[in-house]
N, C-alpha and C positions, 0 to 999 in steps of 0.2 A: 690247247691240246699238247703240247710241243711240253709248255712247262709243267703239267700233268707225269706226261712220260719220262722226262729229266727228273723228278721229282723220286719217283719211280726207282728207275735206276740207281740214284745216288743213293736210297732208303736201301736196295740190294744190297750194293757194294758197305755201306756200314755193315748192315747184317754178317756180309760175310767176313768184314773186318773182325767184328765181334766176336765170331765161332771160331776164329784162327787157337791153335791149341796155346795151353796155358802158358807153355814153357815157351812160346816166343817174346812173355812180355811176362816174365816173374817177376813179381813184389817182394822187394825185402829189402829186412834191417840187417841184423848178424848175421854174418856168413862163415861157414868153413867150409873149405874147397880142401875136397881128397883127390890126389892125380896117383893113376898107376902105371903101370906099362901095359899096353893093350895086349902085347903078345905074350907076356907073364903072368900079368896080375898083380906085381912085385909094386911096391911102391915108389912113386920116385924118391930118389934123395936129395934132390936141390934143383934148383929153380927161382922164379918167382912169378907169381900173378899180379900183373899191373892192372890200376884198375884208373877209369880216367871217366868224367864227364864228358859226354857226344857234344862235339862243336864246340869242346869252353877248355878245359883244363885240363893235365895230370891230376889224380886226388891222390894218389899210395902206390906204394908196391910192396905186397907180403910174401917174403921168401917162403919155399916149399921146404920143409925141413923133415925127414921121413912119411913123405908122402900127405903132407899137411900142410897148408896156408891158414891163415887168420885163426882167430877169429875177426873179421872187417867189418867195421860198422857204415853201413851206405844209408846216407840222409835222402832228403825225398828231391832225388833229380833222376837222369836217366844213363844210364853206367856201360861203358865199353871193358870187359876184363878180357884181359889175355894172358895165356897161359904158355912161359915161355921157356924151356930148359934147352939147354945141347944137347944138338945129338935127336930132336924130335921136334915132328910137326908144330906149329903154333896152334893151340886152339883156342878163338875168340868164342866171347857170345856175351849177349846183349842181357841188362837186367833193369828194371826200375827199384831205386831206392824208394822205400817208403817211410823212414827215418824211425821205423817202429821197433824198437829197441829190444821189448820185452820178450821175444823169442828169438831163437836162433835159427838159420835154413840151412842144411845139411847141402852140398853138392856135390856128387860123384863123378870123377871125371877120369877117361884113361886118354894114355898119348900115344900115337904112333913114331915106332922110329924113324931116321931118315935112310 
């Protein structure tokens, strides 16, 4: 009964793994990250978005260059970007590389100041 009920449970918790919203676990190949200022809308104008393998490596770092990074190409592992300028908040977030080359994912991002 016991392994019934564990059974049970653990089929739950996938479940609600699965329904977790899309954006905590994006797929993608080309990327371009637009960062702006949250309280203008104005674009940044330098920085850069480092982007590194969870638990293994550095892979890149693309400078912001009027409110623009990449275009980055992420092969199929699992991605830490952060998004780093003076003068404002760091903003991280998590992606999976699917190494799928033939499209490119647009990303909208704004920064808060310090």
């Amino acid at each position: 009964m016991r392994g019934v009920i564990s059974g049970l449970i653990v089929a739950g918790l996938l479940t609600l793994a699965a329904a977790a919203p899309a954006s905590a676990h994006t797929s993608l190949g080309w990327v371009v990250v637009y960062v702006s200022d949250c309280q203008t809308g104005q674009p940044i104008q330098g920085g850069q978005a480092e982007f590194s393998v969870i638990h293994k490596f550095a892979v890149g770092v693309a400078p912001i260059v009027d409110g623009v990074a990449g275009p980055i190409g992420l092969g199929g592992n699992h991605y830490k970007m952060s998004i780093v300028v003076p003068g404002y908040h760091t903003l991280t977030r998590v992606f999976w590389g699917n190494g799928d080359f033939s499209t490119t994912t647009t990303l909208e991002y704004c920064l808060h100041p310090r």
